[in-house]
Chimera marker file (.cmm) of the C-alpha trace (Angstrom):
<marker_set name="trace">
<marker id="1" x="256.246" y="181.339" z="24.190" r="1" g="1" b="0" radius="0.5"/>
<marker id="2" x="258.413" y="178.907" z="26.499" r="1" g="1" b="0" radius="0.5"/>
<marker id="3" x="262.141" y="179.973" z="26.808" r="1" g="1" b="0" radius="0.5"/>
<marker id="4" x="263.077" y="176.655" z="24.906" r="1" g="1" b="0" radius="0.5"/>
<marker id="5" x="262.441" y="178.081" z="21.691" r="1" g="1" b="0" radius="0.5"/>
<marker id="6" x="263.897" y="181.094" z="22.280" r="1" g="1" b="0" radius="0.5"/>
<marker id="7" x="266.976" y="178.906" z="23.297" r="1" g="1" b="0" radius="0.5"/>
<marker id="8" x="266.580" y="176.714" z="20.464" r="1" g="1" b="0" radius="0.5"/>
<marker id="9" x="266.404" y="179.736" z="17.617" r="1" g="1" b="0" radius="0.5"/>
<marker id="10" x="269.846" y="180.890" z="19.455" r="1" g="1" b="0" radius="0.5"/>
<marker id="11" x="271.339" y="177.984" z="18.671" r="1" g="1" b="0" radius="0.5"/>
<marker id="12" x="270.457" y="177.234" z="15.067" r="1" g="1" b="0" radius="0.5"/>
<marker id="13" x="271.485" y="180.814" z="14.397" r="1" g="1" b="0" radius="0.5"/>
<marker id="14" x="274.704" y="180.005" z="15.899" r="1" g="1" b="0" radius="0.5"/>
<marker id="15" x="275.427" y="176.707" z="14.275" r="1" g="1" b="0" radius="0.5"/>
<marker id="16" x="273.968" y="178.034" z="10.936" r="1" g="1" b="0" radius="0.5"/>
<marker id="17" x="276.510" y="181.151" z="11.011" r="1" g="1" b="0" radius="0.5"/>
<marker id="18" x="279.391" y="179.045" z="12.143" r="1" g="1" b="0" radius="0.5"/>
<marker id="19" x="278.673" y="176.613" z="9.939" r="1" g="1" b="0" radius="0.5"/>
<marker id="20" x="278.528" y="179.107" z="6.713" r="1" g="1" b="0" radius="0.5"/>
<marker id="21" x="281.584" y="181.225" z="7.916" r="1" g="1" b="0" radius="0.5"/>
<marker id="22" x="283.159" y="177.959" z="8.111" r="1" g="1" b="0" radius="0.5"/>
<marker id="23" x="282.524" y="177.318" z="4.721" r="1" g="1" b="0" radius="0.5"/>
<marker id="24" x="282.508" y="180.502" z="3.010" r="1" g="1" b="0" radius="0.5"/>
<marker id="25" x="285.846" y="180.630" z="5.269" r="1" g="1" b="0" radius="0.5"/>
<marker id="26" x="285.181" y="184.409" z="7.029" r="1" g="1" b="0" radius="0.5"/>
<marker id="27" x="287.569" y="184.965" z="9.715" r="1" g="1" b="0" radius="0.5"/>
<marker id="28" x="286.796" y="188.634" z="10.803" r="1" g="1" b="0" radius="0.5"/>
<marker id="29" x="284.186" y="189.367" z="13.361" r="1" g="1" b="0" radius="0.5"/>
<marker id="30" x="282.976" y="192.065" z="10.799" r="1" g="1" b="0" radius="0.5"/>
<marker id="31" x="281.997" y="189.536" z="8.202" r="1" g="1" b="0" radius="0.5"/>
<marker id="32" x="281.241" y="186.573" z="10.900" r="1" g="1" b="0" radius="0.5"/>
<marker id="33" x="278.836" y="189.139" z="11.923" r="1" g="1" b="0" radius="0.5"/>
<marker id="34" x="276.879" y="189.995" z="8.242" r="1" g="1" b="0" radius="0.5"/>
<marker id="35" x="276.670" y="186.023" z="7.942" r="1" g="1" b="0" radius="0.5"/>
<marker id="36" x="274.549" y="185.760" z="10.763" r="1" g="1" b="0" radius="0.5"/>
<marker id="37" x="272.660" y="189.233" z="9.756" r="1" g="1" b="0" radius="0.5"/>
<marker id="38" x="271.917" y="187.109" z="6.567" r="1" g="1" b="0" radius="0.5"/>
<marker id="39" x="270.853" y="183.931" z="8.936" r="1" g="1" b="0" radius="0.5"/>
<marker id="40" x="268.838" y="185.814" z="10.729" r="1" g="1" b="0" radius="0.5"/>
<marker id="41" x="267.183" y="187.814" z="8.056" r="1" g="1" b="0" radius="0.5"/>
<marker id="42" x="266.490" y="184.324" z="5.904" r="1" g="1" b="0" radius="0.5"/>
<marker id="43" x="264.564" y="182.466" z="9.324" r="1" g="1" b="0" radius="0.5"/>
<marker id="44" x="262.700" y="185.463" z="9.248" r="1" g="1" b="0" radius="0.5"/>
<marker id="45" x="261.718" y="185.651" z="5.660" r="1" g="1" b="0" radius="0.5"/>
<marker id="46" x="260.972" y="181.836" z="6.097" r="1" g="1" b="0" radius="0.5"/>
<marker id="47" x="259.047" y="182.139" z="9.008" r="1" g="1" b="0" radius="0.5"/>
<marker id="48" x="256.566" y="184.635" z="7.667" r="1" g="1" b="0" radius="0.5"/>
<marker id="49" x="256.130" y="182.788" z="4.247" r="1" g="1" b="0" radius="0.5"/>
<marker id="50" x="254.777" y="179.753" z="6.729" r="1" g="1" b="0" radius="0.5"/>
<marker id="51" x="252.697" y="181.791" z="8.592" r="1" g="1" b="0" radius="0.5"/>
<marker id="52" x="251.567" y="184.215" z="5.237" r="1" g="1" b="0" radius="0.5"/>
<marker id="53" x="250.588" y="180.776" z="3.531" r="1" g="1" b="0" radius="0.5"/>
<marker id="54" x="248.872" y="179.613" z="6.758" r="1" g="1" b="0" radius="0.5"/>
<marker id="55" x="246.715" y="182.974" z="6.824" r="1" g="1" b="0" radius="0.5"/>
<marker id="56" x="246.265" y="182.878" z="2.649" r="1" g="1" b="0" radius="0.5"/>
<marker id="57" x="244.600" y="179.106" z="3.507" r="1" g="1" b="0" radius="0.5"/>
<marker id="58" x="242.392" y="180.125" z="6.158" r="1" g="1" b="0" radius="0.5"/>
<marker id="59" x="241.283" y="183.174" z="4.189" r="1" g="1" b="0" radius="0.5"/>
<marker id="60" x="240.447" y="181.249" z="1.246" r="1" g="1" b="0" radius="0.5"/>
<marker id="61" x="238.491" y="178.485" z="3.546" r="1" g="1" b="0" radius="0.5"/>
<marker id="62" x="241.033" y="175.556" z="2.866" r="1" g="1" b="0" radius="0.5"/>
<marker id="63" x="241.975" y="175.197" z="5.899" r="1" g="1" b="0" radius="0.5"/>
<marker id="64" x="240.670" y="176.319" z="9.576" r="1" g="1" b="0" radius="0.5"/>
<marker id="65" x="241.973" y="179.418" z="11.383" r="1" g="1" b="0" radius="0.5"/>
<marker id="66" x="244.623" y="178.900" z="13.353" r="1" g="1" b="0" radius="0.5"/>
<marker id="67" x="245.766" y="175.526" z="11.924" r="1" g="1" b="0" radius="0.5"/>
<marker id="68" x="249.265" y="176.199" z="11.529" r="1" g="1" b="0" radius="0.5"/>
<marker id="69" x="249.733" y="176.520" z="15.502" r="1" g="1" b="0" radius="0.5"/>
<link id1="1" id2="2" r="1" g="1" b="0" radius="0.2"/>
<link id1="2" id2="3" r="1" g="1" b="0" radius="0.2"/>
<link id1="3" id2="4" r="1" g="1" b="0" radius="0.2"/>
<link id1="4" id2="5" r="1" g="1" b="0" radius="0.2"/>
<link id1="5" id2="6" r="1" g="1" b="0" radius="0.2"/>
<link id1="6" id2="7" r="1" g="1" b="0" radius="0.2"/>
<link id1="7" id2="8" r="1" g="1" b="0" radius="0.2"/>
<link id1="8" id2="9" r="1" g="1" b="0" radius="0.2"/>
<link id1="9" id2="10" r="1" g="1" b="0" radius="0.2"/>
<link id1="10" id2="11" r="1" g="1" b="0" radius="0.2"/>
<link id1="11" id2="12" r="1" g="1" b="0" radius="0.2"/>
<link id1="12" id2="13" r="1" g="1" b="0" radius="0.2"/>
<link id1="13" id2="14" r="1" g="1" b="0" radius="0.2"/>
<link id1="14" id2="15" r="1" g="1" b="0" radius="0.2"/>
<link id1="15" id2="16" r="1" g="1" b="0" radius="0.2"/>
<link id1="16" id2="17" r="1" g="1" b="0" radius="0.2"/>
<link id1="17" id2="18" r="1" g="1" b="0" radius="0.2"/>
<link id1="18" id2="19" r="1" g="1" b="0" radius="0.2"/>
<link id1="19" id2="20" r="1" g="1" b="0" radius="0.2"/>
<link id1="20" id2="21" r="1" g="1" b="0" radius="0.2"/>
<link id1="21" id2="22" r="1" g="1" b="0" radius="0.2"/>
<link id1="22" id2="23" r="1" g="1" b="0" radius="0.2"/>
<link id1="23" id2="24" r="1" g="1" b="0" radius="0.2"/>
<link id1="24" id2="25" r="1" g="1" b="0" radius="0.2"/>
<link id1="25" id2="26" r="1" g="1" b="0" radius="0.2"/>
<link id1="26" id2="27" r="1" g="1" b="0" radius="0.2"/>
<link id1="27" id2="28" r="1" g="1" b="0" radius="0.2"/>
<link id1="28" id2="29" r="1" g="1" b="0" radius="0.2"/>
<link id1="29" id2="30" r="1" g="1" b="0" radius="0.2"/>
<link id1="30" id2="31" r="1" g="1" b="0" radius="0.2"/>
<link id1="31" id2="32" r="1" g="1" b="0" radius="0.2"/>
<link id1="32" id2="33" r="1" g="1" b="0" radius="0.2"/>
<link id1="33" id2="34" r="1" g="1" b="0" radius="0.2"/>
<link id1="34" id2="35" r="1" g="1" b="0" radius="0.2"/>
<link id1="35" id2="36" r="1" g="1" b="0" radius="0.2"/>
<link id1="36" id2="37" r="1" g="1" b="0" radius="0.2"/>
<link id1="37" id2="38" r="1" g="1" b="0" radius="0.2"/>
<link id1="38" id2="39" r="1" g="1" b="0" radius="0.2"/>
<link id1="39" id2="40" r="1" g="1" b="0" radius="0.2"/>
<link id1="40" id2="41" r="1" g="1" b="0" radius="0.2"/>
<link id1="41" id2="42" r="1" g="1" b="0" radius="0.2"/>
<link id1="42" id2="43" r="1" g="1" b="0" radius="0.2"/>
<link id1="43" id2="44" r="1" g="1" b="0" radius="0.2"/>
<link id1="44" id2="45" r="1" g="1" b="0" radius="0.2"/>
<link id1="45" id2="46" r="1" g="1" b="0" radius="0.2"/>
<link id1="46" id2="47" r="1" g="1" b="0" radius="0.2"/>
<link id1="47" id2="48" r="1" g="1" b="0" radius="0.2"/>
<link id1="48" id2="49" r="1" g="1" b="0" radius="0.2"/>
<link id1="49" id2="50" r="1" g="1" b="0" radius="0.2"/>
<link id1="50" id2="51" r="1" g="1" b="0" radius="0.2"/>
<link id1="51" id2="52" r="1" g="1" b="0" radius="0.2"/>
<link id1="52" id2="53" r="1" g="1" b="0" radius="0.2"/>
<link id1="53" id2="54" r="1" g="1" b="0" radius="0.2"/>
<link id1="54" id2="55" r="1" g="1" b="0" radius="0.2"/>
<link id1="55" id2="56" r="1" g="1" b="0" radius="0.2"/>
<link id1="56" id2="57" r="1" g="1" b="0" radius="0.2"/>
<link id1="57" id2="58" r="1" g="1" b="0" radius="0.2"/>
<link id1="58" id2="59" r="1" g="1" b="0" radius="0.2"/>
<link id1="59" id2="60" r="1" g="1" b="0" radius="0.2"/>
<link id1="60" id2="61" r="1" g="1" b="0" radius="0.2"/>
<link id1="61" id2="62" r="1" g="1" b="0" radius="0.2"/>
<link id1="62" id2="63" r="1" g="1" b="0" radius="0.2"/>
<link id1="63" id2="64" r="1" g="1" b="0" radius="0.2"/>
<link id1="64" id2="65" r="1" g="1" b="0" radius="0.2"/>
<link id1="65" id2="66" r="1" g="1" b="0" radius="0.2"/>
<link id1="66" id2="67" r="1" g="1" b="0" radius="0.2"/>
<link id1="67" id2="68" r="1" g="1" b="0" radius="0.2"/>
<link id1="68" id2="69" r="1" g="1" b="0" radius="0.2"/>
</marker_set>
């Protein structure tokens, strides 16, 4: 995978956790830091229902293998 998306996941984390400890208004490093476990753990959990859908499709002949990329 090229660096820029690397970059670019690294940034939405960061603006996502900012963003929420903004709102939720955390101010210690301590619970800055279990807002962007939570971030990070919910891209995650996103990212495989995409691809777990994409495979489900392909398995069931919907779609073509490999579609999703």
């Amino acid at each position: 995978m090229s660096p820029r998306y690397y970059l670019f996941t690294a940034i939405l984390v960061a603006v996502l956790t900012l963003t929420i400890s903004w709102w939720k208004q955390k101010h210690t490093v301590r619970e800055i830091f279990w807002v962007m476990i939570k971030v990070v753990f919910a891209l995650v959990v996103i990212v495989a229902g995409v691809l777990g859908v994409a495979q489900l499709l392909a398995f069931l002949g919907v779609a073509q293998s490999g579609f999703f990329l």
